[in-house]
C-alpha positions in Angstrom: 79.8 -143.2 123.0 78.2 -145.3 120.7 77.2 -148.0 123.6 76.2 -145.6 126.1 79.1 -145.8 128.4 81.2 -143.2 129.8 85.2 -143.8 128.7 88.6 -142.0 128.1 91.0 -143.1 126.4 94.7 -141.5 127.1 97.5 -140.7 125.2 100.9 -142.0 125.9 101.8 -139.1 128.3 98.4 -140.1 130.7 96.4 -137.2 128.9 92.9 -137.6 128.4 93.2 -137.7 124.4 89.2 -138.4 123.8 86.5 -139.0 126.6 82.9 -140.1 125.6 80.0 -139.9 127.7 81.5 -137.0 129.6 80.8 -133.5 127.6 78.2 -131.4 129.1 78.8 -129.1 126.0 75.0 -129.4 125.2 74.0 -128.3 128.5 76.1 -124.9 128.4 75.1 -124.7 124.6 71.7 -124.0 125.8 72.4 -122.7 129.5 70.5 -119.2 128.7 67.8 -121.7 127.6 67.0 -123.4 130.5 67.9 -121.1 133.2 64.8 -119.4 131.8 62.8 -122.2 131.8 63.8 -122.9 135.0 63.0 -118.8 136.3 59.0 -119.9 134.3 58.4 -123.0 136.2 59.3 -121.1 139.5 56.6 -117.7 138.3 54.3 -119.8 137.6 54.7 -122.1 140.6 54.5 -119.2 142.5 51.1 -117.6 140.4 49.6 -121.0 140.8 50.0 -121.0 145.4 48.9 -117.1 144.9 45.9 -118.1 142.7 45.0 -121.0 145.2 45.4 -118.9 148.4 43.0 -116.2 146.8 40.4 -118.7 145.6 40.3 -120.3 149.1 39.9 -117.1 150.8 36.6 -116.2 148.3 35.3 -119.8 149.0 35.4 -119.1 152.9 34.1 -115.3 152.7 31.1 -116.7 150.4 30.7 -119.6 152.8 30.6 -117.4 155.5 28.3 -114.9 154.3 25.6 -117.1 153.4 25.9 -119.1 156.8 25.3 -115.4 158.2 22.5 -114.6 156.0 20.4 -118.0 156.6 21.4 -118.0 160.3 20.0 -114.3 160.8 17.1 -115.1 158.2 17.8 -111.9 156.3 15.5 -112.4 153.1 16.9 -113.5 150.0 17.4 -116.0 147.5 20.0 -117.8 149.6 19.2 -121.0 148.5 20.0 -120.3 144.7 22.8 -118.2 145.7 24.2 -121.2 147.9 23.8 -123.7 144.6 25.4 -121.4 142.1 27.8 -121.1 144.7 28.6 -125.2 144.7 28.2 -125.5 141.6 31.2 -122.9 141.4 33.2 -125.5 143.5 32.5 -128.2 141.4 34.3 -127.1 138.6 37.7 -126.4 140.4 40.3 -129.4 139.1 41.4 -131.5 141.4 44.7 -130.7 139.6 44.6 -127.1 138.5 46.8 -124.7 136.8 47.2 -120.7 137.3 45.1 -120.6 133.5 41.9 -123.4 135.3 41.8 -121.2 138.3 41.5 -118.0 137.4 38.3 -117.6 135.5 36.6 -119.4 138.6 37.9 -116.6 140.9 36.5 -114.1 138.5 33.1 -115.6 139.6 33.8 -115.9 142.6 34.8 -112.7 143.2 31.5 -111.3 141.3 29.2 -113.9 143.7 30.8 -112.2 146.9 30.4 -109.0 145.6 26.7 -109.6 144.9 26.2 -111.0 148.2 28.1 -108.2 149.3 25.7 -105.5 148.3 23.0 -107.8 148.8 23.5 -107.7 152.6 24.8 -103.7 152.3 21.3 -103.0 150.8 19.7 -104.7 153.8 21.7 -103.1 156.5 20.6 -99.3 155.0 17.3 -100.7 155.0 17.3 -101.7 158.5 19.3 -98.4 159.4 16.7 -96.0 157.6 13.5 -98.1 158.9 15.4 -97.5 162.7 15.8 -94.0 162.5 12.2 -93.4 161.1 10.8 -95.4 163.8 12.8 -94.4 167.0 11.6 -92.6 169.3 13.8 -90.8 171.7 12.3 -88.9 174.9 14.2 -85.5 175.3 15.5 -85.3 178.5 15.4 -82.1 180.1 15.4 -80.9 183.9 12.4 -78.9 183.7 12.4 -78.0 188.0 13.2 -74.1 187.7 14.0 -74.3 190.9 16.9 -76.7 191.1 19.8 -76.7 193.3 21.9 -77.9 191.2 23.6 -74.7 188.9 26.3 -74.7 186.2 28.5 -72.3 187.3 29.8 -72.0 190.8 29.5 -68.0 190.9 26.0 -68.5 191.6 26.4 -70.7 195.0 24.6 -68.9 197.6 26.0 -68.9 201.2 23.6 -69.3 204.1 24.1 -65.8 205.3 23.9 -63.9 201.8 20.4 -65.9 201.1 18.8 -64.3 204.2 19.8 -60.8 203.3 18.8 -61.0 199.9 15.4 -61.6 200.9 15.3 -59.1 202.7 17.0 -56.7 200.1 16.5 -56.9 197.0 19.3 -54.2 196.1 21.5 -55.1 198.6 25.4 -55.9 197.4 27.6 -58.5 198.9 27.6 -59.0 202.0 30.7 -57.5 203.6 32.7 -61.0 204.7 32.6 -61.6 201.1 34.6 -59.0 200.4 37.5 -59.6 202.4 
């Protein structure tokens, strides 16, 4: 309507004859239209929580890692690896899109990897100077005459040891045999 108000007039039956204001004839002209704009607003919202969530689990990992590193003081460069990494949070938008955040994840992902291997190449250090330096004492029974015998085929009984002695090419005693 030419006012902006919604109206019908009706024919002389009751019939809606002519209705303004009421058509949603544009609306279904371009339905296709906006049900796929609709389906891109809901990828991208969903691109945009995925993006976030992985960006927040770098930050903590690279946070984490480089608490480790200065609390064990494994040698580094920790401090210029601890500004690159703020200065990587200081360019996140406070209101981002999918296209802000991903390029800072890229980075982020290459810092954690770097520290990463950084702290791998320290632990095969460590691992390599260990084994070089240990020293490990063999432990070995070296008492030929132990009581103590692997195999219970070799037990002597009290009467058998006294004839033995005596012996040498003597078999089994006779009660054995029964």
């Amino acid at each position: 309507s030419p006012n902006g108000k919604r109206y019908a007039r009706r024919d002389r039956a009751g019939a809606i004859g002519d209705a303004f204001g009421f058509s949603v004839a544009p609306l279904l002209a371009r339905a296709v239209e906006i049900e796929s704009l609709a389906a891109q607003a809901v990828a991208d919202r969903e691109l945009l929580r995925v993006t976030r969530e992985r960006l927040t689990l770098c930050r903590r990992d690279i946070s984490k890692l480089i608490t480790a590193a200065l609390d064990e003081e494994i040698s580094g460069d920790w401090e210029g690896i601890s500004a690159m990494f703020r200065a990587l949070l200081a360019r996140i938008p406070r209101v981002a899109t999918a296209e802000d955040l991903a390029p800072l994840l890229d980075e982020m992902a290459m810092l954690r990897a770097e520290i990463v291997n950084m702290l791998e190449r320290r632990i095969k250090t460590q691992k390599i100077d260990a084994n070089e330096s240990q020293i490990e004492h063999h432990k070995q029974n070296s008492n030929p005459d132990s009581n103590y015998e692997l195999e219970p085929s070799f037990e002597t009984k009290q009467g058998e040891k006294a004839a033995a002695d005596n012996d040498p090419n003597a078999g089994p005693s006779d009660e054995r045999r029964l």
